[in-house]
N, C-alpha and C positions, 0 to 999 in steps of 0.2 A: 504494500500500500504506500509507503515511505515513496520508494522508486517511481511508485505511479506518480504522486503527487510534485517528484522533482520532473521527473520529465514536461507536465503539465506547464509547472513554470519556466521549463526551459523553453517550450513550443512557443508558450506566450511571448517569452522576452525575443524568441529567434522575431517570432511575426512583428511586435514592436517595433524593431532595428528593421527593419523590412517597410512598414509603412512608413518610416522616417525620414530613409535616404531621399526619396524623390525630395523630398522638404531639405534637407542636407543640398541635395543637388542644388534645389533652387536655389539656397541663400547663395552658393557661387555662379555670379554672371555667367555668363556666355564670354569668352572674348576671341576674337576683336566686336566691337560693337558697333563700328560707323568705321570708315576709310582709314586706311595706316597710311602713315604720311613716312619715308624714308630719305633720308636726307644724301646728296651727292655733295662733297666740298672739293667740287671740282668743273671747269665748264661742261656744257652738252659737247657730246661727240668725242669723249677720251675714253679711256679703258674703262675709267674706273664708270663711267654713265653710262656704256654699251654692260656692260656687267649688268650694273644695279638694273637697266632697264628689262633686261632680259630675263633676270629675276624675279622682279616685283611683277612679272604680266604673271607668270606659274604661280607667285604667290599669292595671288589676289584669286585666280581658281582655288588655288590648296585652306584659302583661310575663308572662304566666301564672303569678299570684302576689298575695297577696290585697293590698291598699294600702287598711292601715287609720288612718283621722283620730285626733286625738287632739290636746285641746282643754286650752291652758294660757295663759291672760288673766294679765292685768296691767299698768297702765303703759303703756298704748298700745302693747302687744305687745310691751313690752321685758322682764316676764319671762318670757315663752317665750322668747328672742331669747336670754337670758341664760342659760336653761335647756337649752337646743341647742347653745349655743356650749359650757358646761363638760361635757355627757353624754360619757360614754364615745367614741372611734372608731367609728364604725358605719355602712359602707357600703348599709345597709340605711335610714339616717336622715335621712328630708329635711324643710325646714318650707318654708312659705307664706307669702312677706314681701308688705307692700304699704309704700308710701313710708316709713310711719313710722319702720320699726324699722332701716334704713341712713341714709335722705335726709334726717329731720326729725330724730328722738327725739335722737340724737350730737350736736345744736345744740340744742336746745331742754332738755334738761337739762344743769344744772351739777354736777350727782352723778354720781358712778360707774354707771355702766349695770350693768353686771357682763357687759360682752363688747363685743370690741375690731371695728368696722362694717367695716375694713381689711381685717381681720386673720384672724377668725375664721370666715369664709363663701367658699364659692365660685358661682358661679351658674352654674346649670343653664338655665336658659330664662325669659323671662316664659312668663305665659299668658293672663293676660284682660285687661282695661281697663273702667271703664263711669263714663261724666261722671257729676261733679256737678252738683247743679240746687239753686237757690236758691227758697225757696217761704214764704209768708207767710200770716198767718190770713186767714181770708175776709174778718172785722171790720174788719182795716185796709183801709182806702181807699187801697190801694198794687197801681196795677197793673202796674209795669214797674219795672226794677232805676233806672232814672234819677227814677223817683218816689221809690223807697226812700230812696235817697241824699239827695234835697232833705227828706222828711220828716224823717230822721232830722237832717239842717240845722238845720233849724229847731226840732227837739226833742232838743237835746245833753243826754245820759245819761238818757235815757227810753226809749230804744230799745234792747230787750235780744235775742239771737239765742242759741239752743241750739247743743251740739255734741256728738257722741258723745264728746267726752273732749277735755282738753287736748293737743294736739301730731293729732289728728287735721287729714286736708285742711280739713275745713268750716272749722276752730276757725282754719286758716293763711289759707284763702283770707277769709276775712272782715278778717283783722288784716290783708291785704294792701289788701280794699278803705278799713279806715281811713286807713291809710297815703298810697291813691294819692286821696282822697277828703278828705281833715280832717274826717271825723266821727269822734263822740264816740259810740260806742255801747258797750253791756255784754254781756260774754262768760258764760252760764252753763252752765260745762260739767258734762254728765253722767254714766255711768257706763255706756256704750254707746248706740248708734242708737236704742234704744226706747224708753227712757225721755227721749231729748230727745225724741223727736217727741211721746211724752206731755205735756213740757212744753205747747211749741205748741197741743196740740188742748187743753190745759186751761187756755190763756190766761198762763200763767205767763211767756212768751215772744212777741214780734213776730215772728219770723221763723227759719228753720231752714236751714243748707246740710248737704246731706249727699249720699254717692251713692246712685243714681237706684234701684239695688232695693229701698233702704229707703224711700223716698219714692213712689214710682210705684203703689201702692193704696191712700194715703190720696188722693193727685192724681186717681185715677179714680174715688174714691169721692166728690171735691170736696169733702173734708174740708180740703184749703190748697190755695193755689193757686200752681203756677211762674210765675214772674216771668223765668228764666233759668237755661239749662245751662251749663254749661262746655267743650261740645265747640267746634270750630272751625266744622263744620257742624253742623246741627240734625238733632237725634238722633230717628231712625224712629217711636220710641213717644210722641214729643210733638211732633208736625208746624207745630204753631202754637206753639211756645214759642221764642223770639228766643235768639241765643247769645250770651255775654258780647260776642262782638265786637262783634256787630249794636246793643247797646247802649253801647257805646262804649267799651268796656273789653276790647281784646283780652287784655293781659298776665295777665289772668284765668283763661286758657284751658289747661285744667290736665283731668287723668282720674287716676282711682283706680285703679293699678293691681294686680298680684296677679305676680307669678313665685315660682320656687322655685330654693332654697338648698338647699346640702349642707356639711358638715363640711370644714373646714380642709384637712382627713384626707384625702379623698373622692379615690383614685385616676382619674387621667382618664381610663382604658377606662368606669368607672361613669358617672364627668359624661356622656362623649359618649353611652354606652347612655340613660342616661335621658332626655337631651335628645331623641335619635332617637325614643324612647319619647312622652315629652310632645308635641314635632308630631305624631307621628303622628294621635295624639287631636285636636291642635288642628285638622288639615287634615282633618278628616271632616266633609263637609258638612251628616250628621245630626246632629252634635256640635256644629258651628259655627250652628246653628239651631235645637237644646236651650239652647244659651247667650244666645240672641237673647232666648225667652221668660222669662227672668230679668233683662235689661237688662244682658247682657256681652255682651263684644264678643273675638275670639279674637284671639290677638298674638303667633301664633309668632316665634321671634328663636334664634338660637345664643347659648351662653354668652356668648362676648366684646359681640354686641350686649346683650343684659341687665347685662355688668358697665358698659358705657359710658350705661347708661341711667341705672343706681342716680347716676355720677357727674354728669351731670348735673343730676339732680333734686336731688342734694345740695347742688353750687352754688347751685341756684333759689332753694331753701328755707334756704339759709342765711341768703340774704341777705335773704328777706323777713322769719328771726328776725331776724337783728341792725338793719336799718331799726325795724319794728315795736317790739325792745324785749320781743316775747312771750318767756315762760318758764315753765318746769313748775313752778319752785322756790320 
């Protein structure tokens, strides 16, 4: 009789926890609840907005809720960076970092950023990756990075190289090759990826690093020619182009990547939804092959893998500012 009577109340309290949940459910939202707003700190038409946009269309399916870009340059993405970090609280508010604005920009300038690389972000997930490739005018008679280097030997402060901007990769990974190299070469940075590569094609410049979707239809048009990528292995779209390793320079061996940030703020039911959310997209094989045809590469990861990457690459880059001596200022 005992036993009857416990099971009795255990049936009850099972059914109790049972009519509850739906009420448990309810008290937590649905989210997203109205449009996600994702922030680009960089103009339209660079990697990092062909990324973000190409992402936010899958994720505005994957979250049923529209994921609209929204494009705020400056500073090598430090004022959007700075502009996300002071906006309002908004669970609905994410931006789109690539190395500079955690890894590089917090060492390479000695001004106030106006937002703390620590402090003020949380991360959500990477999402893409695509090398850099090193490529040079036709005119010069340089056809391998180990040519470059003795030319430019032999020709100290003759040899001058574009960059989409200061504190960009190209603009680091070159001050890395002065560094590991003792050439003398000129840095002229520009004002985004297209007007360096305009330098280049109008002679202004020897030679250009940048990543590979801003480079890869002047390359097939054989308007410059690569000398070298930066992957570890040789990247699909350039089968005959040597990797920094293979020309002798592993520590070279660096990609541009892309993840997303959310606010300080950013409750972790949200992080882990939108993380779940962004794999999803990145693990779609038709997605993962829309990305190929732009020179990305997908790189799903969990928050904590993404924060240990940011630290990483921030050590790298610090130290090839302080060796180097580069600076925005």
């Amino acid at each position: 009789m005992h036993a009857f009577r416990h099971g009795r109340r255990l049936a009850a309290l099972l059914l109790t926890l049972a009519a509850s949940a739906p009420l448990a459910q309810a008290a937590e939202p649905a989210w997203p609840q109205r449009p996600v707003r994702l922030l680009v700190p960089y103009a339209a038409g660079g990697s990092t907005d062909i990324a973000s946009r190409l992402i936010a269309q899958r994720l505005a399916q994957t979250l049923g809720q529209p994921v609209v870009v929204e494009n705020r340059a400056g500073a090598a993405g430090s004022v959007g960076a700075a502009y996300f970090a002071k906006a309002s609280p908004d669970d609905h508010f994410f931006m789109m970092i690539t190395p500079s604005q955690l890894s590089i920009n917090p060492y390479l300038y000695k001004t106030d950023l106006g937002y703390d690389a620590d402090k003020d972000f949380v991360a959500i997930g990477l999402a893409t990756q695509t090398p850099n490739a090193i490529v040079v005018s036709p005119s010069l008679n340089v056809k391998s990075l180990g040519e470059l280097v003795e030319y430019a030997r032999a020709n100290p402060r003759k040899v001058a190289y574009s960059s989409a901007g200061i504190g960009s990769t190209g603009h680091l990974l070159n001050e890395l090759i002065k560094t590991l190299t003792k050439i003398d070469i000129l840095h002229v940075p520009y004002r985004g990826n297209g007007p360096a590569m305009q330098a280049l094609l109008a002679g202004e410049v020897q030679f250009n690093t940048d990543n590979l979707p801003q480079l890869l239809p002047q390359i097939q048009a054989g308007k410059v020619r690569p000398i070298a990528v930066t992957t570890r292995e040789r990247w699909f779209q350039l089968p005959d182009v040597p990797t920094v390793a293979e020309a002798g320079y592993p520590s070279l061996a660096t990609s541009v990547w892309f993840g997303m940030v959310g606010q300080a703020s950013l409750p972790k039911p949200v992080v882990a939804r939108m993380n779940q959310a962004l794999n999803t997209v990145l693990t779609d094989p038709a997605f993962v092959e829309k990305l190929k045809e732009v020179s990305l590469e997908a790189t799903p990861s969990t928050p904590e893998e993404m924060a240990a990457h940011v630290r990483a690459e921030a050590q790298r880059w610090a130290k090839v500012i302080k060796e180097s001596g580069a600076t925005a200022d």
